[in-house]
Every structure is written in structure tokens, then in C-alpha cells.
C-alpha positions in Angstrom: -6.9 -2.8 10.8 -7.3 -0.1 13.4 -4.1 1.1 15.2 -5.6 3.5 17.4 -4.8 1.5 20.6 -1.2 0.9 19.4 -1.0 4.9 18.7 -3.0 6.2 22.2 0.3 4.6 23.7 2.9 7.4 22.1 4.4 10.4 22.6 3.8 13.1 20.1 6.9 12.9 19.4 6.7 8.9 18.6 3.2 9.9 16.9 5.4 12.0 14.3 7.8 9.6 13.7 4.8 7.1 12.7 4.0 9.4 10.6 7.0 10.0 9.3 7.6 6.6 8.4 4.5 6.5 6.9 5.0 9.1 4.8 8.1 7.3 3.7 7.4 3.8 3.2 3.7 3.8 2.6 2.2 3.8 -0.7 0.5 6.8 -2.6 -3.3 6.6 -3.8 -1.8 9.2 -6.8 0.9 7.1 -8.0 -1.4 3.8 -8.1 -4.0 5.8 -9.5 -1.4 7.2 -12.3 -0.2 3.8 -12.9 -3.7 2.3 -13.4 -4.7 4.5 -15.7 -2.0 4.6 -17.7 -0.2 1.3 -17.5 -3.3 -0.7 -15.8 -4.0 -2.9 -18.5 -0.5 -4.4 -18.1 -1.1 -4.9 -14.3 1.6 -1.7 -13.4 -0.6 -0.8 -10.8 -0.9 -4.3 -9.1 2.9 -4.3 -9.2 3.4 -1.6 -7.2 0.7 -2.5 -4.5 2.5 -5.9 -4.2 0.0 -7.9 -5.5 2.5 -10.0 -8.2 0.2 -12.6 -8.9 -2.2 -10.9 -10.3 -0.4 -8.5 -11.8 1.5 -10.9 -13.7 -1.4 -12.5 -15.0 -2.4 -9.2 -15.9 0.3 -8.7 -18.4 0.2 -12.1 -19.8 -3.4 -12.0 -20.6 -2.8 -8.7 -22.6 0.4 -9.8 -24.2 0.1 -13.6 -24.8 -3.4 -12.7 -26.8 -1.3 -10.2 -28.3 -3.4 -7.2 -27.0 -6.7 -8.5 -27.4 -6.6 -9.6 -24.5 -7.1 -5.8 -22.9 -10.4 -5.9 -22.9 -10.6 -8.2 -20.3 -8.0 -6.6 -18.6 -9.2 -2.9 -19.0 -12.6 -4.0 -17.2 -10.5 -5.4 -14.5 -8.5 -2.4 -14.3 -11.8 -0.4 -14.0 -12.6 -2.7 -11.1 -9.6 -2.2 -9.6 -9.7 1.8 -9.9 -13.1 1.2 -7.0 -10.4 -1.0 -4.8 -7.3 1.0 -5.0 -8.5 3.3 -1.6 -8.7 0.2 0.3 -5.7 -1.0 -0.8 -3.5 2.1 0.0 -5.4 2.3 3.4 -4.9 -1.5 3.9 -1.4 -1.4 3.1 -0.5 1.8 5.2 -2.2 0.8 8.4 0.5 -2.4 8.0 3.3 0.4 8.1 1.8 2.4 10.5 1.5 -0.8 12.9 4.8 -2.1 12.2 6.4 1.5 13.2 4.3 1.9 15.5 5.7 -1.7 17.3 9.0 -1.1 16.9 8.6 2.2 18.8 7.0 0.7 22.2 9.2 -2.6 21.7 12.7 -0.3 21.9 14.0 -1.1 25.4 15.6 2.7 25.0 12.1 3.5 25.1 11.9 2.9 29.0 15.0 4.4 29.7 13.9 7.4 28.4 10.2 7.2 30.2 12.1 7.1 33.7 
């Protein structure tokens, strides 16, 4: 998802807040990769990037087989530990729009343009 055009439309000053917001509400590649390593086999990482589904059946396949199950999961988890950049970039780019909207969509904005 490329915002560029969205962004070439802002102030600096709007730019910053993007970024701000961002920085705020977007998700970290260190705590996904923290979670995946350490709690990936129970889907912890899936959680956090909002992909429930998954990460549900995640923990069920390791805990319903009573942790035998974690081999199949800990080759997924591997998997995932390739996808997780995407994901954080994928995820942020939807913050970064939406902030980015609500920005050129304030009708304060054109009052203070004039």
C-alpha cells in the first residue's frame, strides 16, 4: 500500500503528526519478533498482529495435542519469523493512511490554509 500521494499533500507539520501517530499506534517488528520467539508456538505473535484466527488455532493445535502438537506449530512459527516484516509494514502503512486521511478530511484544515 503506498501512501506517498496521500503524504506529498501535507505540511511538515501534518507529516510529523503521521508520524507521530504512527509511532503510537503502529506495531513494532521487536515486540512481534520477541513474542515469536518466545511465545510463537502458542500463536502470541499472531495475536498481537491481529490475525486471531490463526493464532487461535495456533494455541489449540499445541495444547489440545497436549504439546505435541509444537512441532507443527514451531515450523509455522519459523515461517512466520520470514512474514513478520511484511506484516508490520502492511499493518503500518494502514495507520499511516488512516492518519494521513483524517488530516486532509479536517475541514479546520482549510481554514487554516487561507
Amino acid at each position: 500500500m503506498n501512501n506517498d500521494g496521500l503524504l506529498s499533500q501535507l505540511t511538515t507539520n501534518e507529516k510529523v503528526l503521521v508520524n507521530s501517530e504512527v509511532q503510537s499506534k503502529g506495531k513494532s517488528t521487536v515486540l512481534a519478533y520477541i513474542l515469536a520467539i518466545f511465545l510463537g508456538v502458542f500463536g502470541a505473535h499472531r495475536f498481537y498482529m491481529g490475525k486471531t484466527g490463526s493464532g487461535v488455532a495456533m494455541l489449540l493445535i499445541t495444547i489440545l495435542t497436549l504439546g505435541f502438537g509444537m512441532i507443527i506449530t514451531g515450523i509455522w512459527d519459523i515461517v512466520d519469523l520470514f512474514l513478520i516484516p511484511g506484516w508490520i509494514k502492511e499493518s503500518n502503512a494502514v495507520v499511516e493512511r488512516s492518519a494521513a486521511e483524517r488530516i486532509l478530511n479536517d475541514p479546520q484544515r482549510l481554514a487554516r490554509d487561507i
